[in-house]
C-alpha positions in Angstrom: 85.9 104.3 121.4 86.4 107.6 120.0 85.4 108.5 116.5 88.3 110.8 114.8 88.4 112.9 111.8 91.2 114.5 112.0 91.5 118.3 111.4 93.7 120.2 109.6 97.3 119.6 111.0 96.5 116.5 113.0 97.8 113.3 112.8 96.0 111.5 109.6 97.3 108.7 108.7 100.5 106.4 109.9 102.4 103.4 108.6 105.3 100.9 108.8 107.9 100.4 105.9 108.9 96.6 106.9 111.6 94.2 105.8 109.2 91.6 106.3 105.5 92.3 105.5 104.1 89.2 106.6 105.6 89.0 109.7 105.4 92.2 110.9 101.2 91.5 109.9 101.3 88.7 112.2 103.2 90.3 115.2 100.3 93.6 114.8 97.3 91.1 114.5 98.7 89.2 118.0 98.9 92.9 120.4 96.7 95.2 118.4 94.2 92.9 116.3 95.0 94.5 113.0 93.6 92.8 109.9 94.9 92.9 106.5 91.4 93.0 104.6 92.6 94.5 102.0 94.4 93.4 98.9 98.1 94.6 98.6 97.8 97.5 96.0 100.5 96.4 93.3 99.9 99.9 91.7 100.9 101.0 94.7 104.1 98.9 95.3 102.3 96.5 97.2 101.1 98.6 99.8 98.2 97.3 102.2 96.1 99.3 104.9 95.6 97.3 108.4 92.1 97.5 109.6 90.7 97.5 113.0 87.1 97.0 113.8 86.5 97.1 109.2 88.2 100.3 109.3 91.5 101.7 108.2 93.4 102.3 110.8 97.4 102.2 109.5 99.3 100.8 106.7 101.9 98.2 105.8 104.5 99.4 103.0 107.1 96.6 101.8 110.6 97.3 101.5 111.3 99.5 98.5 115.2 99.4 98.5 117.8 101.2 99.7 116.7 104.9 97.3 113.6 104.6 99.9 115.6 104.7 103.0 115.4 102.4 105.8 113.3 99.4 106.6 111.4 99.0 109.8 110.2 102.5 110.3 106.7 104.1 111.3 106.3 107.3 109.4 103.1 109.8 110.5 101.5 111.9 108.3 99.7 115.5 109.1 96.5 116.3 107.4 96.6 118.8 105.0 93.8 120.8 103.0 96.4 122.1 100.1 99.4 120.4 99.3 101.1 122.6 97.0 100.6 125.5 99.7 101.9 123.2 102.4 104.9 122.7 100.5 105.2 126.5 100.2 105.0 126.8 104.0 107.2 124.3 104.5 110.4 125.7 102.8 108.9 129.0 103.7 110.1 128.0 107.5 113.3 126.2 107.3 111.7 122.5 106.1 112.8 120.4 102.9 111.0 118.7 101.1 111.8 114.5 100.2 108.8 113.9 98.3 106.7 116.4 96.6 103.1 116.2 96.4 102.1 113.5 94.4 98.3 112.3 93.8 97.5 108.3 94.8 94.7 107.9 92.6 91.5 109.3 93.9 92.9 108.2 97.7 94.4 111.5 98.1 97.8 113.2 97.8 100.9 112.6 99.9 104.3 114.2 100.6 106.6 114.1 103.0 109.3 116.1 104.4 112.2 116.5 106.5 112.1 119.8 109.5 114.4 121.5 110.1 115.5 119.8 113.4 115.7 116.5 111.1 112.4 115.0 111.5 110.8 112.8 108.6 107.1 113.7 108.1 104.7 113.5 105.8 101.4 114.9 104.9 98.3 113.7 103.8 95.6 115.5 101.5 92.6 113.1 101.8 90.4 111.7 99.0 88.5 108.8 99.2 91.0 107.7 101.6 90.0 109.7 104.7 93.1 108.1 106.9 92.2 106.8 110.6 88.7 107.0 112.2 88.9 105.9 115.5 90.7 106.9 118.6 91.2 105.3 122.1 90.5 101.9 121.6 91.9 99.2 121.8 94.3 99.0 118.5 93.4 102.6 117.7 95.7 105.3 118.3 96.8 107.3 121.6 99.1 109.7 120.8 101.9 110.9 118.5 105.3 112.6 119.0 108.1 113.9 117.6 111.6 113.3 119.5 112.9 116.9 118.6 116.9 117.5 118.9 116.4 121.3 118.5 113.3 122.1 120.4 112.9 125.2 119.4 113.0 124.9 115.6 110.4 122.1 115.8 107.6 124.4 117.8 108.3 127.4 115.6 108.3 125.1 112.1 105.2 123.4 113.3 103.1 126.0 114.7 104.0 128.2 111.2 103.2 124.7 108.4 100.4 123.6 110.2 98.9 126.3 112.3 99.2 124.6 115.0 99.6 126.1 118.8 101.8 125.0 121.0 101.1 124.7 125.2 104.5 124.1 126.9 103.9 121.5 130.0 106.0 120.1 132.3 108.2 123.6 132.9 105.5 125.9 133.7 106.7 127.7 130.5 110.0 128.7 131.4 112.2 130.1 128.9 115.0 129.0 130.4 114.8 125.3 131.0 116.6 122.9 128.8 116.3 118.7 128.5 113.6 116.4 128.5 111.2 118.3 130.6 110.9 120.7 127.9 107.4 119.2 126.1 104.8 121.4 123.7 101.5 119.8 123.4 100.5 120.7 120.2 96.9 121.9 119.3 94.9 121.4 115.9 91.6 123.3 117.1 90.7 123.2 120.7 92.0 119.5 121.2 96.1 118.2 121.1 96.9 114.7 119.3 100.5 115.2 119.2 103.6 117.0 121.3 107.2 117.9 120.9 109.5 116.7 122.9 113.2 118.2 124.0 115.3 114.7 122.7 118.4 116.9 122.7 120.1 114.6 125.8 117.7 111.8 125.5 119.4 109.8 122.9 122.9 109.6 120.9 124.1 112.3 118.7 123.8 110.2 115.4 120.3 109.2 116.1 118.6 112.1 114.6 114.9 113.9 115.5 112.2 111.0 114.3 108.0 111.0 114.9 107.0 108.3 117.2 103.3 106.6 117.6 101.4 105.4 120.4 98.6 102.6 120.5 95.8 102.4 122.7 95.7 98.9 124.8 93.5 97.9 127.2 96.6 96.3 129.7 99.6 97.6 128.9 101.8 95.0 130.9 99.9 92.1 129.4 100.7 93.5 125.9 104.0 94.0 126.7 104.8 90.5 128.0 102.7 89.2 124.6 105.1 91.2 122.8 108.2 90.4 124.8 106.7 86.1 123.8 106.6 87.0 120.4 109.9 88.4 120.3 110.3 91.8 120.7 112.5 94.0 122.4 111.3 95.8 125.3 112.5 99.3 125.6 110.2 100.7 128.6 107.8 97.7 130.2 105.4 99.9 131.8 105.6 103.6 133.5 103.0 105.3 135.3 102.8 109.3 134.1 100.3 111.7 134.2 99.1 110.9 131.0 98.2 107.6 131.4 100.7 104.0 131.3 103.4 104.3 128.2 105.3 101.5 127.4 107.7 101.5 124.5 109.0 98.2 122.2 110.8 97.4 119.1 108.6 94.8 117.1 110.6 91.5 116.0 112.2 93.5 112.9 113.1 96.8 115.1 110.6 99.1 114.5 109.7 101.2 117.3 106.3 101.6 118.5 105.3 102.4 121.9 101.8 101.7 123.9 99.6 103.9 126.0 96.3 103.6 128.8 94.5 106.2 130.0 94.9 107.7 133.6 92.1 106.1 135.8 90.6 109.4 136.1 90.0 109.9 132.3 
């Protein structure tokens, strides 16, 4: 286990809009060993926070009609130290804004946003609520990702909101190359917890640029045939890359969440 606290423009905080709460709850408890410890929050709309090991580790939103958008969806949230200058940056380079900063209580302040490639995501100005502290276990996130249709736009709108740098892999930096081997780590400090990949031919044209999350598991083809038993769909079973085994699944209600494991030499 790795202890996180995430710095400024790193992945905070994450968590699933269902269509049905409990279920989803009892499909994340089975592969991951979440807990709901917590009371729903009915201030809140009824939102809850998983736990893993007693700490808060993602969160379960119910479905909040058709206004909120669509059911079955992980959103990721960036950690900001300013909201309101955030937001600035974030219209400042191309970005819109869906939800203006808004304080939860003493937990923090939220917002979320769309880039301009398309991509839903929020940010997270912590308070009491300090997001995710662990990393690399079990349960615990691996990694985070946003499935860019215009490349481009998503390294220069992310490297100007967050101050992030960017470290092209897979194409030895060339200007020229196009597709999926196009892929920016991106750094928050000296270390990366996210990347940008080039989605441009991966997937349909109506399926727009979206952040996707990965959880560490400790066997990534035992999880995946525990999750194909409790019925989900299995997108990718198992592939060996460079950066460890990645799997990806839709959970029994069709959200999309995908698994990782460390390289043997990590």
């Amino acid at each position: 286990m790795t202890e996180y606290s995430a710095p400024v423009g790193a992945p905070i905080w994450f968590d699933l809009m269902s269509s049905d709460p409990a279920k989803a709850a009892e499909f994340y408890h089975a592969i991951f060993g979440w807990e709901l410890a917590e009371p729903a929050h009915p201030e809140f709309g009824g939102y809850q926070n998983f736990t893993k090991n007693g700490r808060r580790v993602a969160g379960l939103v119910p479905p909040m009609g058709e206004e909120a958008g669509p059911s079955d969806i992980w959103s990721v949230y960036l950690h900001t130290a300013d909201s309101e200058a955030t937001q600035k940056a974030i219209e400042a380079a191309g970005g819109s804004i869906m939800v203006p900063p808004m304080p939860v209580a003493d937990l923090g302040s939220m917002m979320v946003a769309v880039d301009p490639a398309g991509a839903v995501i929020g940010f997270w100005q912590p308070g009491t609520h300090v997001g995710f502290t662990e990393w690399g276990e079990h349960g615990t996130p691996y990694w985070f990702e946003c499935q860019s249709k215009d490349y481009e736009k998503s390294c220069a709108f992310y490297t100007a909101v967050i101050g992030a740098r960017t470290e092209e892999v897979g194409t030895g930096g060339d200007p020229d190359a196009v597709g999926p081997d196009r892929y920016a780590q991106v750094f928050a400090g000296e270390l990366s917890y996210s990347g940008i990949m080039d989605a441009a031919t991966l997937y349909p044209a109506e399926v727009p640029s979206f952040w996707q999350v990965y959880i560490t598991v400790d066997d990534v083809a035992a999880t995946v045939q525990q999750a194909r038993e409790l019925g989900a769909e299995i997108l990718m079973p198992g592939e060996e890359t460079p950066y460890g085994t990645l799997a990806a699944l839709r959970d029994p209600l069709g959200a999309l969440i995908c698994l990782g494991h460390p390289p043997a030499d990590r």
